[in-house]
C-alpha positions in Angstrom: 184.0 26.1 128.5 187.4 26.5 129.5 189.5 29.7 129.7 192.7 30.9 131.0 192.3 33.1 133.5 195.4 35.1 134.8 196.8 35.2 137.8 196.2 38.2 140.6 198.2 41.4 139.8 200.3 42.4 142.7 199.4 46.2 141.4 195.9 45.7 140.8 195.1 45.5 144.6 192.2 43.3 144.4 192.1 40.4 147.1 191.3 37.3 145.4 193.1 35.5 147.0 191.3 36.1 150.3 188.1 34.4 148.5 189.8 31.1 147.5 191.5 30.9 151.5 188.0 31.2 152.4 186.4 29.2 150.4 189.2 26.3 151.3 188.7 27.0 154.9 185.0 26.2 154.5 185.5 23.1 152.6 183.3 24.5 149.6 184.2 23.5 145.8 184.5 25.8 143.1 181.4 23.9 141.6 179.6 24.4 144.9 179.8 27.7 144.4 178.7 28.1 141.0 175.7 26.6 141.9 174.7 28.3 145.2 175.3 31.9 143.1 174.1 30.5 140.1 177.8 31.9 138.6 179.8 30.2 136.0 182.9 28.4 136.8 185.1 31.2 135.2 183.6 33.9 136.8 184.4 32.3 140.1 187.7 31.4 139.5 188.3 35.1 138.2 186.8 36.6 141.4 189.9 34.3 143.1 192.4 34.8 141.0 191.8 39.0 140.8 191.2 39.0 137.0 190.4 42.1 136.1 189.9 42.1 132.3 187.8 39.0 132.9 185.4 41.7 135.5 185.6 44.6 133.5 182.0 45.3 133.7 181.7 47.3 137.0 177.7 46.7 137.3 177.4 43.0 137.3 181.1 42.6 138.2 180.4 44.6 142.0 177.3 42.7 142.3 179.2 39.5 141.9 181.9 40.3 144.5 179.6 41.2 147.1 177.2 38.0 146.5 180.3 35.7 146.9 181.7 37.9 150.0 178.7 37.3 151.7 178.6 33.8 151.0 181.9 33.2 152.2 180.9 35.7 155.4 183.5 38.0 154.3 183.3 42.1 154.7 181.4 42.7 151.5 181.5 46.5 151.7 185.7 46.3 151.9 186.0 43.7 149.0 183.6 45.9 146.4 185.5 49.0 147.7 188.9 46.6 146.9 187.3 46.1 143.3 186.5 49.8 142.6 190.4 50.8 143.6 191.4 47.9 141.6 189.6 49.0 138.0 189.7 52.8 139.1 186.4 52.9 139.4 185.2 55.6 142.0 181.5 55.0 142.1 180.9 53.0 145.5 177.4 52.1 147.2 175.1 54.3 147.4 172.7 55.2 150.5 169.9 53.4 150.6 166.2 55.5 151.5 163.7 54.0 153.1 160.0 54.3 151.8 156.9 53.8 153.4 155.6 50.5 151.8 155.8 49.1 148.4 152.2 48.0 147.2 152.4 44.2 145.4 149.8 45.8 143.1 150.6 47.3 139.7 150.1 50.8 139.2 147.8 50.8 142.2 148.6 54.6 143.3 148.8 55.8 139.9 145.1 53.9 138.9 143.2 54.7 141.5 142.5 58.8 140.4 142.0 57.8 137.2 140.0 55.1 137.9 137.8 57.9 140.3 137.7 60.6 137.4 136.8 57.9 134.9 133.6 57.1 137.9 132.6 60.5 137.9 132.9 61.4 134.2 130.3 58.7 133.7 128.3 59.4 137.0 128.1 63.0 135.1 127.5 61.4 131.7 124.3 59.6 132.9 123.1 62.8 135.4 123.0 64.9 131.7 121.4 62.6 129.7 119.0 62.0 132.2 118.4 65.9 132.6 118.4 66.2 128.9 115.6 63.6 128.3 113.4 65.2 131.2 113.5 68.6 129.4 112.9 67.2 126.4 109.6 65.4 127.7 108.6 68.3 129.4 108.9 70.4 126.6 107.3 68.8 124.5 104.6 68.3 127.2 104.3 72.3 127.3 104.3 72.6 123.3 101.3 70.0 123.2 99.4 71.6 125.9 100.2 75.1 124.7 99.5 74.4 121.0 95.8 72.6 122.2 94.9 75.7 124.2 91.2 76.4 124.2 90.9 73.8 120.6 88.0 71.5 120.6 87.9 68.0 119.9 86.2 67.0 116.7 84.3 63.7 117.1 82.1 61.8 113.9 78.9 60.6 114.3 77.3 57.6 113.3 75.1 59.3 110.4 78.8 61.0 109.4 78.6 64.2 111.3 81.3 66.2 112.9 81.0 67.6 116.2 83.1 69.7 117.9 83.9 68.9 122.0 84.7 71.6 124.7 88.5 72.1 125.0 89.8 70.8 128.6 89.4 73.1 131.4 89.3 73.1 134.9 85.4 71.3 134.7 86.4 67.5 134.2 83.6 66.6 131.7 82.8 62.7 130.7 83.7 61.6 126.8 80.6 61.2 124.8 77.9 58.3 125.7 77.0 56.2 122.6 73.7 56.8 121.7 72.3 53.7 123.8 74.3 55.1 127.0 72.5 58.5 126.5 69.1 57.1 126.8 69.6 54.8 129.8 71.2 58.3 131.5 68.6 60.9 130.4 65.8 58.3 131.8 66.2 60.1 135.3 63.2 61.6 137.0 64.4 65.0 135.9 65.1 64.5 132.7 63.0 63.4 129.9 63.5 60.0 128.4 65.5 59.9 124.9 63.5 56.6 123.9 59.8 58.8 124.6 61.8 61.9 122.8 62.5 59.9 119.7 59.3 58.3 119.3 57.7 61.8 119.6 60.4 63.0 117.8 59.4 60.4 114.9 55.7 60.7 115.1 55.7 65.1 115.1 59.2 66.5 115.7 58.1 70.5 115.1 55.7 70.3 117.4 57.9 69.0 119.9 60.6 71.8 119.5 57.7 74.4 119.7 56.8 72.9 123.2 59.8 73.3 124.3 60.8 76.8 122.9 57.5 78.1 124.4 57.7 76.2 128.0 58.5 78.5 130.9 59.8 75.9 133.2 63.5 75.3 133.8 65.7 74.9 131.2 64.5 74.0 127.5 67.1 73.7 124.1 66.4 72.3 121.0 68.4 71.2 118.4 69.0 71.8 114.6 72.4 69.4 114.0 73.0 67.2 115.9 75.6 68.5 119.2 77.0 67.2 122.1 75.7 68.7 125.4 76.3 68.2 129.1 73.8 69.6 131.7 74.8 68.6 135.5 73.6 70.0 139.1 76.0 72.1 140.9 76.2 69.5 143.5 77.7 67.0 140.7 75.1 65.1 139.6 74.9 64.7 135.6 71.0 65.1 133.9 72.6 64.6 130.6 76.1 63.9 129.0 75.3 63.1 125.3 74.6 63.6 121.7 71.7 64.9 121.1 70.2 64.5 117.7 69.3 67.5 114.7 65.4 68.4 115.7 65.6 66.9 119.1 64.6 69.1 122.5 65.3 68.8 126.1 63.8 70.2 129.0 65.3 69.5 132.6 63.8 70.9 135.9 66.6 71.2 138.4 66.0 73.2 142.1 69.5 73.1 141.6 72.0 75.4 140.0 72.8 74.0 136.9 76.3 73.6 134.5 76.1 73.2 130.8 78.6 72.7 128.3 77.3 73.2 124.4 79.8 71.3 121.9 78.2 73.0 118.9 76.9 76.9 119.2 75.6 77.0 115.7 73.5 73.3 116.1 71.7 75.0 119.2 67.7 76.4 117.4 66.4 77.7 121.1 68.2 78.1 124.8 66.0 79.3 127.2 66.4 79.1 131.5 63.3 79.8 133.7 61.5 81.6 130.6 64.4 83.5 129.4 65.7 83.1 125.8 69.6 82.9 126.2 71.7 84.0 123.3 74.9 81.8 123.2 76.8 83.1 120.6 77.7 86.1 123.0 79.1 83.5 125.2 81.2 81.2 123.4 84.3 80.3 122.2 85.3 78.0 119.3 81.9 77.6 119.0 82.1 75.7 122.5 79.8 77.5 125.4 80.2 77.0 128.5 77.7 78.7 131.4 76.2 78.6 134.8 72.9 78.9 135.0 70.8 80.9 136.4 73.3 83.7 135.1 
């Protein structure tokens, strides 16, 4: 690309020629130059030659002036001062303010607080879903509990009976045996055996109930439905924890203060301790009764 460039001004003040003397002096080509400032060949030569109109854009122009000063170890400062004089521009370098460090990381200071408020808005996030769910559980915990209350459990029988269980209370009492797990318990020495019971049971069951009703020793019920019963020593031991069946009686002899649990009030015929008939309807609650005896 060629161009004519014109010659220095003698009014415009600008050295140029002090750049080409020095450049001569250092035995360095126009092209040289070009390449070490990565400047085209016209720019160079109008640095030289003081062409104004050629520089007449003060930003790159200074920038220019003071990369080739320097390279040509000339006074930098005085030639862009020369250049501003020259083009009547009165903007000259600035001061320059330290800083305290320059981070090679982008937007590093600017990041880092949002990156913490971002941490802790999730931190907080999981904190209240985790409260939420707890409440939630134990809520519905208390509801449960709160709508079971005293309510008994209703179990079926095998002949299609219903029987109602004793609520939960502070007396942990065993689920219902199956009817072979109630004989092989109630076969203790204080108790009588189921498998005897039913066979007498089978062979003359009034009679049976009358024995018992009329016995004077320890504790004697009989049965018109079918009901679940648990009679245990005070010391923890368990006589029986069963179903026992409609016309059935039981008599247990116990040294031992005694605690019963009837699932079914209204299945209960005769409930007698030590002699004494025992009215159980005075006693209980959702037709579950619940007693130490002796009273």
């Amino acid at each position: 690309m060629s161009e004519e460039v014109q010659s220095e001004s003698p009014a415009n003040h600008f050295p140029g020629h002090a750049f080409a003397q020095a450049r001569e002096q250092q035995g360095l080509s126009i092209e040289q130059v070009s390449r070490q400032l990565n400047l085209s060949r016209s720019m160079v030569q109008a640095i030289e030659k003081g062409n104004l109109e050629y520089l007449s854009d003060p930003v790159f122009s200074r920038g220019y002036v003071r990369s080739y000063a320097r390279l040509l170890k000339l006074d930098a400062d005085a030639m862009v001062a020369s250049y501003n004089q020259a083009t009547g521009q009165l903007q000259t370098t600035g001061t320059v303010k330290s800083i305290g460090s320059v981070s090679t990381v982008p937007g590093r200071h600017h990041g880092r607080p949002l990156l913490k408020i971002g941490s802790w808005l999730f931190v907080l996030a999981i904190v209240a879903a985790s409260v939420w769910w707890w409440q939630t559980q134990q809520g519905g915990s208390a509801t449960q509990r709160e709508s079971l209350g005293d309510a008994s459990f209703a179990i079926e029988t095998s002949d299609g009976t219903t029987l109602l269980l004793p609520p939960p209370g502070d007396e942990i009492v065993e689920p219902p045996l199956q009817e072979s797990e109630a004989e092989i318990e109630s076969s203790e020495p204080e108790s009588e055996s189921v498998n005897e019971m039913e066979e007498a049971q089978t062979e003359s069951p009034l009679p049976e109930v009358e024995t018992a009703a009329v016995s004077a020793d320890g504790l004697q019920v009989s049965f018109s439905e079918d009901c679940w019963i648990s009679v245990r020593e005070l010391g923890g031991r368990t006589l029986f924890n069963g179903v026992a069946k409609a016309g059935q009686s039981l008599q247990f002899q116990s040294e031992v203060p005694l605690n019963v649990v009837v699932g079914k009030v209204d299945a209960v015929s005769h409930f007698s301790f030590a002699g004494q008939s025992i009215d159980l309807a005075g006693m209980s609650k959702n037709n579950v009764a619940r007693l130490s005896l002796p009273l």
